[in-house]
N, C-alpha and C positions, 0 to 999 in steps of 0.2 A: 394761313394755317388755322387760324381760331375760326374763322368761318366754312371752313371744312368740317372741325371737329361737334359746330353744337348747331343741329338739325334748326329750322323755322318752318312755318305753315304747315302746306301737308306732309313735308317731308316726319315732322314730329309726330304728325297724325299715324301715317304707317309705322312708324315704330313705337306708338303707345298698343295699336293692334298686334302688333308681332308678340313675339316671347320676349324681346330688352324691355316693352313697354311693364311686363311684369316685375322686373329685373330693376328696372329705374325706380319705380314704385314701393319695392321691397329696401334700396338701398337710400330711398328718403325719408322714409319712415325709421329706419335705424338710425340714421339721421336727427330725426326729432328725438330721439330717445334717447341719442347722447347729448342732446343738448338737456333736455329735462334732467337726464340725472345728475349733472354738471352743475346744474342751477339747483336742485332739489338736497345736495350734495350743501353747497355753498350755504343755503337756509335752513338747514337742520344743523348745520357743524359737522358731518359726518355723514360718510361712504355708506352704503347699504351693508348691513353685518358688522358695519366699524365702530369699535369702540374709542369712542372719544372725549376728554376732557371738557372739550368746544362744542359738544353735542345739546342744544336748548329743547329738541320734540323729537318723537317717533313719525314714522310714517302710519297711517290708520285705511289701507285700501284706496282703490283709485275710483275714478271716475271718467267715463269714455268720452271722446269727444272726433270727429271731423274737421279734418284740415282741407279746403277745396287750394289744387293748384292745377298746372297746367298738365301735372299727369294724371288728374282725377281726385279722386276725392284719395284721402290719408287718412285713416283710424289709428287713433292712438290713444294711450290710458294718462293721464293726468294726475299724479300721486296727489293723496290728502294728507293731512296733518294731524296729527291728537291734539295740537297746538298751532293757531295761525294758522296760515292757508296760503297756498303756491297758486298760481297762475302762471304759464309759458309767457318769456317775452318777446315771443316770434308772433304769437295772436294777437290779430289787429283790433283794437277794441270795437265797439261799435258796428263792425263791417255787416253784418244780418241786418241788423233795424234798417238800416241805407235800404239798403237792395230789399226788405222787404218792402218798404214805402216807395221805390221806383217801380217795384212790379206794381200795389196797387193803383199808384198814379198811372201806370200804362190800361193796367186793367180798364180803370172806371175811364179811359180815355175811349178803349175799343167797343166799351158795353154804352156808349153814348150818355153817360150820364155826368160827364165832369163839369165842374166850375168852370168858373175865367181864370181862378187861377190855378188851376190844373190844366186848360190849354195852354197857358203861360209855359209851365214845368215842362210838358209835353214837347213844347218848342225846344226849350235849351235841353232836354235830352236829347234832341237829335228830329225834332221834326213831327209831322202827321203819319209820315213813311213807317208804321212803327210794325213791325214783321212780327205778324199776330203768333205763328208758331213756336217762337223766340221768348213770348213775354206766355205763354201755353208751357212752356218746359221749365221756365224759372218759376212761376207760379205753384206747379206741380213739386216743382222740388223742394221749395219753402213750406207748402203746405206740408208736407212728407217731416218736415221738420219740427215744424209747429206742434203737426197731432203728436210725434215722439216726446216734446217737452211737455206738452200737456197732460200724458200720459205716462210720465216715466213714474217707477217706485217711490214712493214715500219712505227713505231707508233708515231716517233717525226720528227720536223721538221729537215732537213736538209741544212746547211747554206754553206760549204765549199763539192766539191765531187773531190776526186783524181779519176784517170783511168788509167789503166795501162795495159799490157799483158805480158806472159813469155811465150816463146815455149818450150814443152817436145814433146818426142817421142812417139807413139802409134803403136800399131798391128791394121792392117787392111786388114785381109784374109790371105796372103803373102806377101804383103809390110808393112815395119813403116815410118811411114809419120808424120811431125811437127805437132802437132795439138797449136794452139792459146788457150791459157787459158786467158780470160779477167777478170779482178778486180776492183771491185770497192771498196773503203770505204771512211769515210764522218765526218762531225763535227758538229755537232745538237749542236741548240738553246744555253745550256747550256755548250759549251764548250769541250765536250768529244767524244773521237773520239767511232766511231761503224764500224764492215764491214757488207757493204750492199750486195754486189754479187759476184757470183762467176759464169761463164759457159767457155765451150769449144766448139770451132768452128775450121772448117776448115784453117782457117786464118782471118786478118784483115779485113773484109769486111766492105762497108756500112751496107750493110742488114743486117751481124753479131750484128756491132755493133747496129745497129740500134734497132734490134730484143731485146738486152739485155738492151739497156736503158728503152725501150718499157716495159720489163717488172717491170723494178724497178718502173715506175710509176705505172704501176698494183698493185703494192705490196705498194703503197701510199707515195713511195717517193714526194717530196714537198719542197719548201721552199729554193731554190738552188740556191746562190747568186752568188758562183764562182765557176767554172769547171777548175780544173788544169790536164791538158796531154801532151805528148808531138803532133806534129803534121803528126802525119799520116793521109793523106788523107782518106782512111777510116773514121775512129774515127771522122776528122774534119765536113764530113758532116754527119754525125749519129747525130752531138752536136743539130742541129736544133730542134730535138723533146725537144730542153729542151729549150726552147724561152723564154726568158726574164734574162737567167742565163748570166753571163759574162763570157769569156774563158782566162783563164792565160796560153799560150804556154811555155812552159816546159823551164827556161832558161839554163838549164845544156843542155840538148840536142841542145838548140839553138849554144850556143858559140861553139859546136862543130862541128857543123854544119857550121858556121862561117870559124872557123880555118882550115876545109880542103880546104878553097878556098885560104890561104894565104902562102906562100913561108915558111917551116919550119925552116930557119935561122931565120924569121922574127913571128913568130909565141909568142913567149915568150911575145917580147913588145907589139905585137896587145892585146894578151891578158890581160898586164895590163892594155893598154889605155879602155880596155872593163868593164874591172870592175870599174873604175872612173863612169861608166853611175849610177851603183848601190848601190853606197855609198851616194847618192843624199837623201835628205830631204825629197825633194817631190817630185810627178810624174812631175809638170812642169818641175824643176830644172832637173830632170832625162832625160826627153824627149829633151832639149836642150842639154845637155851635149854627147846623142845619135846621134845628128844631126850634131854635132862637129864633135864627132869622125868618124861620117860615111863621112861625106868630105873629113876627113884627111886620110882616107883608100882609097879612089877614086883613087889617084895617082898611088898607086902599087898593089892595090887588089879590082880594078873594083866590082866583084863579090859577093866578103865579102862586100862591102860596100852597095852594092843590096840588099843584104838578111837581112842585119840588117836595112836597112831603111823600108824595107818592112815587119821588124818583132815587128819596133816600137811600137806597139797599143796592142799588143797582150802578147809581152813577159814583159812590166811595164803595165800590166791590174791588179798586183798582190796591186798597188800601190794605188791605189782605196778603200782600204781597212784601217784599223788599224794597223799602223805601228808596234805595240808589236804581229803581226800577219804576218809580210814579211817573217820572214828568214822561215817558214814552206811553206808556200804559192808560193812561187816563183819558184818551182820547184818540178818534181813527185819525190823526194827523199826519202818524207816519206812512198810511196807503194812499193818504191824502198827496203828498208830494210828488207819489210814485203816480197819483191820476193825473198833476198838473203835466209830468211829462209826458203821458197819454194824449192829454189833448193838444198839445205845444204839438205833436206829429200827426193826431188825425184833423186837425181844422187845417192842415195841406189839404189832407183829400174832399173833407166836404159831406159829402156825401158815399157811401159806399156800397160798388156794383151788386153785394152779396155781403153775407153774414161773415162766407168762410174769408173773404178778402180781408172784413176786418179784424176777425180770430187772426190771422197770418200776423199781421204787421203788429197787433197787441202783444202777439205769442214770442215774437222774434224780440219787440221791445225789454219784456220780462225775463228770457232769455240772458239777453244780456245783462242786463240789472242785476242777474242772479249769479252767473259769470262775478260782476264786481262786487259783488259781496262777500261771493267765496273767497276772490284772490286779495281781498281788504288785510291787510295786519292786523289791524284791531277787531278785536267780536264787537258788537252790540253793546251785549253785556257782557261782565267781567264773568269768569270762571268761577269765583271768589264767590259773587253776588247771586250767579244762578246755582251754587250748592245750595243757599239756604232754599232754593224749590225744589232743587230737584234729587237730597239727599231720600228723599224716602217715594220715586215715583213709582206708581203702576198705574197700567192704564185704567180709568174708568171703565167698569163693566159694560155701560150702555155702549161706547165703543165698538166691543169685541160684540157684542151683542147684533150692534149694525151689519158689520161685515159678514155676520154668519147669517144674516136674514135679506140686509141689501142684495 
């Protein structure tokens, strides 16, 4: 009897064609939707319109997403929170980055350019045999995916924006050449981090970078208190199109930057006497304790003591801020982590067939990343800690400025 009642192979094919194949479609996505409200229900303390005792947050508008099954793809809305944040527990975590990293391993397999260990990968997916039309359709539809998260609206304010780059290798014609991947992600209003962009360029240019801030204000970025990067000239004058933001220069890069101007005998103690600047209370107390130590470096390290009096304003900009907010702020660490897992998935591929191969797998990586950020319980920051920034925001001028000239 049960294998009467539920179709396999083509038989399920004809009836996703037919009118049930609508009909099955329409009744699993209701589906999805009594289960979200069920669960969305249970983490709020309360029914949609209900009033309740047990009730901890509002709902605050949703957020679209696709569910791929065997009847096609599922659109459905994903409530948000004023407070916290839901994620479905039907969504398989992780499942995009996979399948984007097996299309590009297929890819750079067919475009002749893979490693040994990507013919390795090659093999335990199933062979040399690999049905170029098949990894042609997925490819296609991942990319389709990619440019929408790349591109999707900027809809809350943003108060904190990390920036960063990692270079991978690319195919181009007969040479592989660095390409620049630049990063952005950021800390809205209430606390929680999001990633805003992703592109690839030839290297660190102004223009590059210029071009990709250019677009996040396109996309309605807004609201930008602090800019944390490190200092490459590039980058540093792109920052302009974001006028009125304040820059925090990267202090891990900075001190290293430091210590190659200092005698490596003498390196260890400089170094402590450096972190005495940053165990200070306040930006004042920090800023004199800088001006100490940069005299007392004068004598044997001319150099070092230049670079850090001249990096005074920029590398304690972080200081300006809410103290229960320094140790994230103070340095690009936290995009730092989000590169280590960047490259933990592109040294599979190696080298890669094209640009947009590695946009795909970066974009679906991020994706995800962003996925578990939203559905995280905890913000970042406390709600508490980001009032004291963001009780009196409006956007910098130079902002709205961008958008009506970009």
């Amino acid at each position: 009897m049960t294998n009467e009642m539920v179709p396999h192979g083509e038989d399920m094919g004809e009836i996703l064609r037919g009118p049930d194949g609508d009909f099955l479609r329409q009744a699993t996505r209701e589906m999805l939707h009594e289960i979200i409200e069920d669960e969305v229900a249970a983490r709020i303390g309360a029914g949609r319109y209900e009033r309740s005792a047990d009730r901890v947050t509002h709902r605050n508008g949703t957020r679209s997403r696709t569910l791929e099954t065997r009847l096609g793809e599922i659109e459905f809305e994903i409530p948000k929170l004023r407070q916290g944040s839901y994620f479905p527990s039907f969504l398989e975590p992780r499942r995009r980055v996979e399948k984007a990293l097996v299309s590009v391993v297929q890819e750079a397999y067919i475009h002749g350019v893979s490693t040994r260990k990507v013919d390795a990968l090659v093999k335990a997916l199933g062979g040399s045999g690999i049905d170029k039309s098949k990894v042609s359709r997925l490819c296609a539809e991942l990319d389709e995916k990619a440019e929408a998260f790349r591109n999707r609206a900027i809809e809350e304010e943003i108060i904190y924006l990390w920036l960063d780059a990692v270079y991978e290798r690319v195919r181009e014609g007969e040479h592989v050449r660095k390409k620049a991947v630049v990063l952005a992600i950021g800390v809205t209003a209430d606390g929680r981090r999001t990633v805003l962009g992703i592109d690839v360029g030839a290297a660190e240019t102004e223009a590059f970078w210029t071009q990709f801030l250019r677009s996040l204000l396109r996309r309605g970025l807004s609201g930008v208190k602090l800019v944390i990067s490190d200092a490459h000239e590039g980058l540093k004058k792109a920052l302009k199109v974001l006028d009125g933001a304040s820059w925090q220069r990267c202090r891990v890069h900075t001190l290293r930057s430091i210590l190659t101007h200092v005698a490596k005998s003498q390196q260890a103690m400089v170094m402590a006497a450096l972190k005495t600047i940053f165990v200070q209370s306040s930006r004042a107390d920090a800023v004199r304790q800088l001006e100490e130590v940069g005299r007392a470096l004068k004598k044997k390290s001319p150099k070092a003591a230049e670079l850090l009096l001249e990096a005074s304003e920029d590398v304690l900009a972080y200081m300006n801020f809410p103290s229960e907010h320094w140790r994230q702020l103070h340095s690009t660490n936290p995009l730092e982590r989000l590169i280590k897992e960047i490259r933990r998935r592109t040294r599979v591929v190696g080298i890669f067939p094209h640009a947009k191969s590695l946009i795909r797998l970066v974009a679906m990586l991020l994706s995800e990343q962003d996925d578990e950020w939203q559905a995280a319980e905890k913000a970042y920051f406390s709600q508490t800690s980001m009032a004291k920034v963001t009780s009196s925001i409006s956007p910098p001028p130079g902002l709205m400025k961008e958008v009506a000239t970009g």
